[in-house]
N, C-alpha and C positions, 0 to 999 in steps of 0.2 A: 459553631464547632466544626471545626473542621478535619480533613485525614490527614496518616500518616502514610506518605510518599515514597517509594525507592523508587529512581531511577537508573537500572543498569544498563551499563555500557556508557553510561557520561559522555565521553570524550570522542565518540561519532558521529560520523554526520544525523544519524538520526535521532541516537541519543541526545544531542544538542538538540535538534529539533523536538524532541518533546518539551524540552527544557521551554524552548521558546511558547513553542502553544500553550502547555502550562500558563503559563504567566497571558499569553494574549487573551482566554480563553475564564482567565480569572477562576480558575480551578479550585475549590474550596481546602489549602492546605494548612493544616497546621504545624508539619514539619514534614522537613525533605532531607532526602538523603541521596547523593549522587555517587556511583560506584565505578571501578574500571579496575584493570587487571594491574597486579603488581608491576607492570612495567611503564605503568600511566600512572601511577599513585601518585598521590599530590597534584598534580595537574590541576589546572584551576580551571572553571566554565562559570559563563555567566547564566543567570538567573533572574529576567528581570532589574531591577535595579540592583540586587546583591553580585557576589562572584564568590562560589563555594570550590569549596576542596575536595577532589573525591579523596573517596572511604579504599578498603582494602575489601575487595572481594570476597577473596578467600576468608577473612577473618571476620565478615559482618552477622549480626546475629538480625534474625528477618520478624523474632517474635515480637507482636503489641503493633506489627506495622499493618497498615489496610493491605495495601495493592503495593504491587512491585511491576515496574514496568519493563520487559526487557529488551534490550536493544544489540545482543550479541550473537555470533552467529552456534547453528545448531548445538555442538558437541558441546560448548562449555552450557550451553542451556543445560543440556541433558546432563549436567553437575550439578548445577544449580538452582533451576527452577522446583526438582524434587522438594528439596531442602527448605526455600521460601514457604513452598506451599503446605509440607508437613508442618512451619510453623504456624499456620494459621494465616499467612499474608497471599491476597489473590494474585496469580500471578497473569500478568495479559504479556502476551510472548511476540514478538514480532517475526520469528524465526519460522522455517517452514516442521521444524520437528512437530507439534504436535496439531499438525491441520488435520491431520487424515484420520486421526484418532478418532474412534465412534466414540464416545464417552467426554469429548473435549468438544466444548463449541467453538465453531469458526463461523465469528462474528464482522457481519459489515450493519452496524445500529439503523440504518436508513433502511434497511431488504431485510433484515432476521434477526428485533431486537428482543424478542422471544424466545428465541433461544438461549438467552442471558443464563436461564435457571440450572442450566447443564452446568454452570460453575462447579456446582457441589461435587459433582462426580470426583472430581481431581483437584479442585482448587486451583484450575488451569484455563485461561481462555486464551484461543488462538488468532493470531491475526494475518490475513489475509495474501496471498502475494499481492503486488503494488499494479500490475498490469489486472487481476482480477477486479480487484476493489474496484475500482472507479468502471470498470465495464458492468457489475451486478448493480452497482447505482444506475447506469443508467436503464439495464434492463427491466428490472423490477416494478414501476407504473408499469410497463407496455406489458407486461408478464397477465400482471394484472388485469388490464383490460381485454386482452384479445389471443393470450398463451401461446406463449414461441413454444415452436418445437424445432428450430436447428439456429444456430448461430454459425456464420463465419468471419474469424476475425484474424485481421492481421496487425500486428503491434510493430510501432517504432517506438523504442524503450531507449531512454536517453543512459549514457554512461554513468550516470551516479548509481543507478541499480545495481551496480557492480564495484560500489564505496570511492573511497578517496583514491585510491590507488590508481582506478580507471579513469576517474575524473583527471590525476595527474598526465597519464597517458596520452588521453585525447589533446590539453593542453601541452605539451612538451613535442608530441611529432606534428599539432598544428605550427608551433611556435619553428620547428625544425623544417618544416616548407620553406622558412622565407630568413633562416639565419644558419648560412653555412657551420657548418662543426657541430649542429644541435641537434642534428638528425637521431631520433629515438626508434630502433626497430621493436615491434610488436612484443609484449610482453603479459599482460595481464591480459589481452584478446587477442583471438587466434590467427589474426589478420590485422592491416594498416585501420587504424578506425576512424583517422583524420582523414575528410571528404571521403567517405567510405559508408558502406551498409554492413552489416555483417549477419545474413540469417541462423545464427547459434546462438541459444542462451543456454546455458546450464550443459547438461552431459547429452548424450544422446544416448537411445535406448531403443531396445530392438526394435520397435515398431516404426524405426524411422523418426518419430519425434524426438524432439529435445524433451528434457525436465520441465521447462517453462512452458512451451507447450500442452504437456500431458497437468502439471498446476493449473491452467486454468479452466481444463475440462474437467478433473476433478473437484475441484474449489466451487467452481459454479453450481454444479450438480450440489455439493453439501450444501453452499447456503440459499440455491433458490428452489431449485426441482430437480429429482433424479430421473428424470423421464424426458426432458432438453438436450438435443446431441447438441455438442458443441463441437468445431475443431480448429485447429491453433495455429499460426506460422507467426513467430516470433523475432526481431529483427532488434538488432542493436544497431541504432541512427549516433552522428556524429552533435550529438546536442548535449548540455550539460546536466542541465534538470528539467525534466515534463515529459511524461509516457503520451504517445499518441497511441490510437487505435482507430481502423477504419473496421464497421461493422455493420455485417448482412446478416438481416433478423427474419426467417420463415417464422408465420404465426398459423394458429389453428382458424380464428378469424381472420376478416379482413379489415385491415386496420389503414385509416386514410392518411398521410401524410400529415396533413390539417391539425387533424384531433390526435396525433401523436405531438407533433408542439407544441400544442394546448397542455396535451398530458403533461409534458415533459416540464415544461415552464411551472407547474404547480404542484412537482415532486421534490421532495427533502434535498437538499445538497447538491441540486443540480441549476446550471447557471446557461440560457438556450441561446447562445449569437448565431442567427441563422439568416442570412441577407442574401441574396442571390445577386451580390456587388462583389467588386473589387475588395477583397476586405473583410467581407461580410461572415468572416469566421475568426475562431482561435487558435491561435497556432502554440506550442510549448511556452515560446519568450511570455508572451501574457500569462501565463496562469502560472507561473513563480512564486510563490509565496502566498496564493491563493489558497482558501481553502474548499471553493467550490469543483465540481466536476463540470467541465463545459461541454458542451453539446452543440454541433452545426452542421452541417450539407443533410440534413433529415430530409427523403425524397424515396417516393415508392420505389420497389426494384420489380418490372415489369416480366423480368423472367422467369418470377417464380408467381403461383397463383395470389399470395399472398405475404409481397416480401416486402421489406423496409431497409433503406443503407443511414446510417448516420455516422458521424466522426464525432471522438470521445477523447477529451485531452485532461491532462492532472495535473498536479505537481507531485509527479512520487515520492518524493520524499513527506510531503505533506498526508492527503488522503491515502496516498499508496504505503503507509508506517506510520510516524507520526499523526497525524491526525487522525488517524483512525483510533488505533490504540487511547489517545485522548478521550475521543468519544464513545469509546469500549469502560475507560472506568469512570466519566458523566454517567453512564449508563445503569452501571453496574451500582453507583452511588445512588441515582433517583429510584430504582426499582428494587435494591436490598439493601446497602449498608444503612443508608440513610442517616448521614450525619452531616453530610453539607446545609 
């Protein structure tokens, strides 16, 4: 026996991507239902060997369904997801609207799958920003054995984090370098983002941080400790899909280089290339379609009494949304519905 599935937002990049995990992932369903706004109605996505039609948003009735996964951004959640979850269908939200909620869990299943039971509160669990998630995986052993108390991290966050829109951007004033009359000036980011950095993600706020930023100092603190300073510099890199992050970990012990990639190599969801060669790392092009967190340059940081640096790469659309969310309703199936 298996559940019953929504998946809202269909016809996005990550709503497709759950589609896909789903099915890679062999997800116990007995019936699916793909949804998107009336102006994607009809719209056909695949599924596995099928190709379904989404549903009408507005008009879907959510009762008799398990989980509802969503994949659209905040406001229309904040229509929506009420609605699901008053009928009885959990809802796992990929949007940043209800992380911060005390009464909502914001779940990454490898570092806080105990915190599953907070479902009841709201009939609502939250899922992660995509630059968090795969950094609390990799923290979480090291947490474990020897308690960070400050993190500093800096993120190269590829343009899909910013949908199809930016993804076109990038592609279009790359393509506009090297063919006269194609030239696209900046539009969806607030500078050239072809052969370009850009340190802004999200708005910026009085503290001098952006949104992204202050996300993953919050986000961290709910799902691992509130008692870890973290602080954030957030970069949007000219790459399509895969978040990078370089990361300096102060701990309360002293933790050896050695038995940190020991650790790390025999924690959930993480995948360690760590070679002191040419090579000897992962860079975004590799972990595309991956669904591991990779990990490599692990090496003490001698400047603090007891520091560690490592580099942390994903595929955000995958662990950073989609796969997450995935293994938010495995989750949620092994430990309550229990009908897979």
């Amino acid at each position: 026996m298996g559940y019953r599935i929504v998946v809202v937002g269909a016809t996005g990049n990550v709503g497709r991507e759950m589609l896909n995990i789903l099915d890679e992932r062999e997800f116990p369903i007995e019936e699916i239902a793909v949804l998107a706004s009336r102006r994607s109605l009809g719209t056909e996505v695949s599924f596995g060997e099928r190709t379904l039609k989404t549903d009408d948003l507005d008009t879907f009735d959510f009762t008799g369904w398990d989980m509802a996964l969503f994949a659209i951004g905040s406001k229309a959640t904040s229509k929506y997801a009420p609605i699901a979850a008053k009928a009885g269908c959990v809802v796992i939200d990929n949007s940043s609207l209800y992380r911060y909620h005390p009464d909502i869990p914001l779940i990454v299943p490898e570092v806080n799958p105990d915190d599953i039971g907070m479902y009841k509160n709201k009939n609502i669990i939250a899922n992660p920003n995509c630059s968090t998630a795969q950094m609390v995986v990799a923290l979480k052993p090291l947490h474990d054995r020897a308690t960070i108390k400050r993190v500093v991290v800096s993120t190269y966050q590829s343009v899909s984090g910013g949908g199809k829109d930016a993804m076109d951007e990038l592609w279009m004033q790359t393509k506009g370098m090297y063919v006269p009359g194609q030239e696209r000036a900046a539009k969806i980011f607030t500078k050239q983002i072809a052969f370009n950095v850009i340190p802004h993600i999200d708005v910026f706020m009085d503290s001098g941080d952006t949104k992204e930023e202050w996300k993953m100092v919050a986000e961290t603190k709910k799902i691992m400790d509130p008692a870890i300073k973290v602080t954030a510099t957030c970069v949007r890199v000219p790459v399509f899909v895969g978040h990078s992050e370089a990361v300096n970990i102060e701990f309360e012990e002293f933790l050896d280089e050695d038995e940190a990639r020991d650790i790390l190599r025999e924690a959930p969801g993480i995948l360690v290339v760590d070679k002191r060669e040419d090579g000897g790392y992962t860079t975004p092009v590799e972990c595309v379609g991956e669904y591991a967190t990779f990990i490599s340059r692990i090496r003490q940081d001698t400047t603090v009494e007891n520091g560690l640096n490592l580099w942390c790469v994903s595929d955000n659309l995958r662990k950073g949304a989609a796969l997450n969310a995935v293994q938010i309703a495995e989750l949620l199936g092994r430990r309550v519905l229990k009908k897979g």
